[in-house]
N, C-alpha and C positions, 0 to 999 in steps of 0.2 A: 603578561603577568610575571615571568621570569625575569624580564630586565627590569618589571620598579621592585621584583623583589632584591636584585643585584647591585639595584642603585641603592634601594635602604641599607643593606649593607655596607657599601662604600660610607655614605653618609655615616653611618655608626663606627665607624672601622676610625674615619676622619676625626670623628667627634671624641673618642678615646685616646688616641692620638693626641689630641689638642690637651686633653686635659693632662696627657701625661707630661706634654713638654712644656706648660706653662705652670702645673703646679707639683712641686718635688714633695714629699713626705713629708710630713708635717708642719707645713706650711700654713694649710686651715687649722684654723684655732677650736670651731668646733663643726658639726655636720653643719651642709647647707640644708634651709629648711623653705621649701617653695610655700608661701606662704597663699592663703585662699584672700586673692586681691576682690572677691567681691562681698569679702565678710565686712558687714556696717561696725564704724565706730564705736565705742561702748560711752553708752553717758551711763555711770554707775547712778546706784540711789543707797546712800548708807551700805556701802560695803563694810563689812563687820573684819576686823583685822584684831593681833594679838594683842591691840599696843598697848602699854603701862598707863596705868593709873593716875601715876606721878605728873599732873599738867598743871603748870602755871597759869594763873588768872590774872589778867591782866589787862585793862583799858591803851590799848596802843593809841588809840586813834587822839586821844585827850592827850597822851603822850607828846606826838608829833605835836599836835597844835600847840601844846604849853612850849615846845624845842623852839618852834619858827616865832612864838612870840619874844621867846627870851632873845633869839639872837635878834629880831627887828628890832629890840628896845635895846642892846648893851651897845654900850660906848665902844668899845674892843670890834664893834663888827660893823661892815658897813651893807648898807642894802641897796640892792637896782630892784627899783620896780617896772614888770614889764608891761607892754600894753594888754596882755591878756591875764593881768590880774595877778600873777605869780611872781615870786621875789627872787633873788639870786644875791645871795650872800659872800664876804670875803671879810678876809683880816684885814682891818684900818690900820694904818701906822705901818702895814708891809708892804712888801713890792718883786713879784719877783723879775730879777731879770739876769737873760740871759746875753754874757758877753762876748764878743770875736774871740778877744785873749784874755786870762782870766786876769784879774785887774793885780798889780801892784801895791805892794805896803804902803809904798809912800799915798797911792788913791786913798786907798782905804782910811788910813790918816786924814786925811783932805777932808772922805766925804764926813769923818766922825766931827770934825772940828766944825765944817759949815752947818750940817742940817742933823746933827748929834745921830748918824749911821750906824747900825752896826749887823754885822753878820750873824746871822742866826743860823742857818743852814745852807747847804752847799752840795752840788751832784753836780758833777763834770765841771762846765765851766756856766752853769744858772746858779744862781742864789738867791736865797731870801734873803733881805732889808731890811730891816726895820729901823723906824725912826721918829720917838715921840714928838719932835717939834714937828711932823708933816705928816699929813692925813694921805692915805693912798693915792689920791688925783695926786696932788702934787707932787709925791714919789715918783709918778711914773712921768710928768711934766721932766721934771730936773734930771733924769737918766733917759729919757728919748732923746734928748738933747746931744746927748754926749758921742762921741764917733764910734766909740770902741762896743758901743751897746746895740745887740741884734733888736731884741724888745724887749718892752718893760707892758708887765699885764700885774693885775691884782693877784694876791695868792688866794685867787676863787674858795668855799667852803664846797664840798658834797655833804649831802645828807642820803640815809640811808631809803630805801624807796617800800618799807613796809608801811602796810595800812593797820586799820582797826583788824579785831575777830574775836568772835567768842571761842575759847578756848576749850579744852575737854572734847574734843574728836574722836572718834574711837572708829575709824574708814578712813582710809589713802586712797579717795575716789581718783586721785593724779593718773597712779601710774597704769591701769589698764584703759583708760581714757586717749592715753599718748600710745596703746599697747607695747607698754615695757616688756610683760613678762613674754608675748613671742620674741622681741627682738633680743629676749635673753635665749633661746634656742641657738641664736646665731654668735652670740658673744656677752661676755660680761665682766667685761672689762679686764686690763693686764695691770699688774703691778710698776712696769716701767715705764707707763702713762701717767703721768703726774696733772693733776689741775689746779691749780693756784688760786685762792679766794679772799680778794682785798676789801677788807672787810673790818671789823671790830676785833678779830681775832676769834679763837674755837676755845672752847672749854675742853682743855688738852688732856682732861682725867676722865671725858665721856666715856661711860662706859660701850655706848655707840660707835663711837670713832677712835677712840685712843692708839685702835691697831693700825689704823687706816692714817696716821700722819705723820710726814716726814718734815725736815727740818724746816722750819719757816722763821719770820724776822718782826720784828717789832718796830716799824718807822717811829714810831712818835719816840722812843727814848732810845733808838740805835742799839735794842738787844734781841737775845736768843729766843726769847719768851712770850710771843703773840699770844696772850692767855686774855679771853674773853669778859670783859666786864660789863657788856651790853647784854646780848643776848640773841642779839640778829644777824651776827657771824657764826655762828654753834649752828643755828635756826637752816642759815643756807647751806652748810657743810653736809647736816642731815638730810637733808634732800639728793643731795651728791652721792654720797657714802655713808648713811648709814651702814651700821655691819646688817648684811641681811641674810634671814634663813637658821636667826641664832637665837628664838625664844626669846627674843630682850626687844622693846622698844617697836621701830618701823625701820621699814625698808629702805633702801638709798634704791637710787637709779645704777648704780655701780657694784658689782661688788666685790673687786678687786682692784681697781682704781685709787693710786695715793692722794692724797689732797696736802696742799704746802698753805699753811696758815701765815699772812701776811695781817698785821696788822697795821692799819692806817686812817682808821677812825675810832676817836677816842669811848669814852664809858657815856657819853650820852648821846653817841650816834652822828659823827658826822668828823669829817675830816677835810685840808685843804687839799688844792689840788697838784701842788708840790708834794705833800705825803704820797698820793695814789699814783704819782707821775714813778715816785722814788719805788716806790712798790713794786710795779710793773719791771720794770728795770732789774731792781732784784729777782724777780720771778724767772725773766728770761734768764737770767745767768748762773741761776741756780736750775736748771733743767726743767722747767714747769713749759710743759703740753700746751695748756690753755688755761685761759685767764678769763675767771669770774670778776664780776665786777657790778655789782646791785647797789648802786649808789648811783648818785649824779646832781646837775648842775645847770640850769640856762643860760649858761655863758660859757664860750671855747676858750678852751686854755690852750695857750701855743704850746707850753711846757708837758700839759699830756699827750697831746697831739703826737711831738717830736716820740716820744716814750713809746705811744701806742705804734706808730710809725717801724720805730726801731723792731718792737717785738712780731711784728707782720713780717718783715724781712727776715728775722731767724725764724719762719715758718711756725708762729703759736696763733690759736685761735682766740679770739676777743671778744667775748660775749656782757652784752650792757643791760641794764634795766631801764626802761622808758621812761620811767616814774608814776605817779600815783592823784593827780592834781586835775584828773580829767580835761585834759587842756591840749591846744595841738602847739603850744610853743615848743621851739625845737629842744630837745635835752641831749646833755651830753656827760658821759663820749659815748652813748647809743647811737646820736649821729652820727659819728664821723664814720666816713665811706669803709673802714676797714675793721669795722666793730660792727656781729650782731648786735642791732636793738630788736628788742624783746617786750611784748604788749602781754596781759596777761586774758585770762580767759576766767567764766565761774563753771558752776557744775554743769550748767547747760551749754556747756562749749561757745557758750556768747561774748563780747568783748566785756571786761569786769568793767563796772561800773567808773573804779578810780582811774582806769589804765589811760595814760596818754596817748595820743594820736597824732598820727601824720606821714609824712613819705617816709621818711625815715625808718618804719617799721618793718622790720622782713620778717619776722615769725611771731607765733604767740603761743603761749604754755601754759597748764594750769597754775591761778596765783591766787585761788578764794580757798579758804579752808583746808591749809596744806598744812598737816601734821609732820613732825618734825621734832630734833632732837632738840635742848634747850640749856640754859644752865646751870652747874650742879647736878649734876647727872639726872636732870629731867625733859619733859617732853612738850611742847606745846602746839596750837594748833594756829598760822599766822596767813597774813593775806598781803598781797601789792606782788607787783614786775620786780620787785626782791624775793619774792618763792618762784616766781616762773621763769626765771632768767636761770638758776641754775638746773632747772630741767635741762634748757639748751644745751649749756657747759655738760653736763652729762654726757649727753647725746654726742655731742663732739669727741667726749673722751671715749667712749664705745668705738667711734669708727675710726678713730686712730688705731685701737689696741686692735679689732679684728683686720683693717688696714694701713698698716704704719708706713708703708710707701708714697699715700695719698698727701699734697700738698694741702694746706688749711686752705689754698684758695678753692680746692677742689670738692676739699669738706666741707666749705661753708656750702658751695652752690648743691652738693649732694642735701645739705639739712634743707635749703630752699627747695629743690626743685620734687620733694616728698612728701610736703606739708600736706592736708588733710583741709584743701579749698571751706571755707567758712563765710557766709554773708554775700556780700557781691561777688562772680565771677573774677578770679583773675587775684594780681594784687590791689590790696586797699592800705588806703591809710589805718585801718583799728585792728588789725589783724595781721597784716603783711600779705606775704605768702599764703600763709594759713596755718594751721594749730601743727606741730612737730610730731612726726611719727616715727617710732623708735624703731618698729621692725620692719617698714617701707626704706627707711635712712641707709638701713644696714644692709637689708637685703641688696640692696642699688650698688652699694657701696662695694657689696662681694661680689655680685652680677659686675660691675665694672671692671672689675680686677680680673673676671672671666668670662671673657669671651665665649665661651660654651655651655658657661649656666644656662641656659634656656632649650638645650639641646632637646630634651623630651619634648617640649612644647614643640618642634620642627621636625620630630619623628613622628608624632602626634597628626600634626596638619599633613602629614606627607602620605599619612594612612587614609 
């Protein structure tokens, strides 16, 4: 009895020790909180919250449908239709391409005089084209040609990835769902975590967010002023950061967390994929953490690809929306290998009706009747893989601010490997992983960093 009560000692004596020399004073952000792993998921029903009165009404779903017929029928846009029924839009008469070395005046001359060229916009050594005598095929025919030219692709459209809802919500079934409010025991975000949201832009006088936004960019006219004229960039922002705990409005997932408003889709929702490319690019270079991005496209853009590429290498996280089309054609840039894609989920934690499908998928979020801020300093209540995609970004930005050592490739696998299994065992295509959990994420994430978090549970079995 003497030597295992000598050995528990040692072991404790170790175990203090350990903590002393791997975590110095005030390094934890806040108490570690062992959370009860065998408490069940919450599916709320009408959770009753503060939120304003102030809700916009509004038919989105007629919305979308009236956008994708306008751009199928305008001269100015060209359309792919794919075999499963879905379209993928781009600017006719443009072209982007990107050069070895960036081209000479005298080209540039050349190409005004043969196929009436002209430079529209430009980042590093890609550019947009344009050129009324030639329809996009042929743009990119006449510059694939050329020695000096990497590729030449369409300047692809995204559209923004929100659905229909009835509006006037008066419950944020989301966030105990995901269980935010324990993984706020453990942290709630830091002000020097930045998330970046490419997007339509924020309504920069919210009285929800206005405290919460640092400096951001406006692609479409190259200024200071990313100020929202849609509504479905305010919409994801509130989701992120709303101000929370302040009698006004709803809660964000964050609530210390800056958010950088990048505008790069225009006042009716959709933008090319040189804006979003240009966006991302500014995000990294301006200090942004991770990068939302609830929009997309059925066709791969080399030009975002390289962007999204770049921003993985300065260590930012990527988070995409799958889209809304109930469809398994691939979307992007949820695809691509270094971007969360994001499916959404309804109240009964089931795959939502609109949410895309396929490998592709690694998590999924609540995206049915997610209240949120809106604009003009109102509030609305909206649906698609555009509300549950910045759940994710959230989530990422939490276990940065309580673990800022962790590499995003470390933090993606941490959001992966905590999800909350949904539907078939294992991963699936309509779900990924499985639904994000915010205080599982976190907990993992601090347990990782500590090797002796679990110390009681080993004094525990030892007894």
């Amino acid at each position: 009895m003497r030597k295992n009560s000598w050995t528990l000692s040692v072991v404790v004596l170790v175990a203090i020790a350990g903590i002393m020399i791997f975590y110095p004073a005030g390094q934890v952000e806040a108490p570690f909180i062992q959370q009860n792993e065998t408490k069940k998921r919450i599916i709320p029903n009408q959770m009753e919250t503060k939120q304003s009165q102030q809700l916009v009404v509004m038919d989105s779903i007629q919305y979308g449908e009236n956008l994708v017929r306008k751009l199928d029928t305008s001269k100015s846009i060209g359309v792919i239709k794919h075999k499963t029924k879905v379209s993928s839009h781009y600017r006719n008469h443009e072209v982007t391409v990107k050069f070895k070395t960036k081209p000479t005046q005298r080209e540039l001359t050349l190409w005004a005089n043969e196929i009436s060229a002209k430079v529209i916009k430009q980042l590093d050594s890609t550019y947009i084209i344009k050129s009324e005598m030639f329809t996009t095929p042929k743009l990119i025919n006449y510059f694939s040609e050329k020695s000096n030219v990497i590729y030449a692709e369409p300047n692809y459209i995204y559209l923004q990835n929100e659905t229909d809802d009835e509006l006037y919500k008066r419950y944020q079934w989301n966030l105990p769902a995901i269980r935010t409010e324990e993984g706020w025991e453990i942290t709630r975000g830091k002000e020097d975590v930045t998330i970046a949201i490419i997007d339509t832009g924020i309504d920069l006088e919210h009285p929800d967010l206005s405290k919460r936004i640092v400096k951001g960019y406006n692609v479409l006219n190259d200024s200071p002023l990313p100020n929202d004229e849609n509504g479905h960039g305010t919409h994801v922002a509130g989701i992120i950061a709303s101000e929370t705990n302040n009698g006004l409005g709803v809660a964000g997932i964050t609530w210390y967390n800056q958010i950088m408003p990048i505008k790069a889709m225009n006042a009716e929702g959709y933008g090319t994929s040189f804006d979003v490319a240009k966006g991302v690019r500014w995000a990294v270079e301006n200090g942004a953490d991770v990068i939302n991005m609830s929009l997309g496209n059925y066709k791969s853009s080399k030009a975002l690809k390289e962007a999204i590429d770049y921003a993985f290498e300065k260590d930012v996280i990527l988070v995409a929306a799958s889209g809304n089309e109930n469809t398994n054609q691939i979307s992007y840039p949820a695809a691509f290998d270094k971007v969360i894609g994001v499916a959404a989920v309804n109240t009964e934690l089931t795959r939502a009706d609109f949410s895309n499908f396929g490998e592709y998928i690694d998590v999924a979020a609540p995206g049915v009747d997610i209240a949120s801020t809106y604009l003009k300093g109102q509030y609305a209540s909206l649906s698609g893989t555009s509300m549950a995609t910045p759940h994710v970004a959230a989530l990422a930005g939490l276990i940065r601010s309580s673990q800022p050592q962790l590499t995003n490739k470390e933090i993606i696998e941490i959001i992966k490997d905590t999800t909350d299994d949904v539907g078939n065992p294992g991963k699936d295509q309509y779900t990924g992983h499985g639904i994000i959990n915010v205080s599982a994420a976190l907990k993992y994430a601090n347990e990782k960093d500590r090797p002796f978090a679990k110390v009681k549970e080993w004094i525990k079995n030892i007894k």
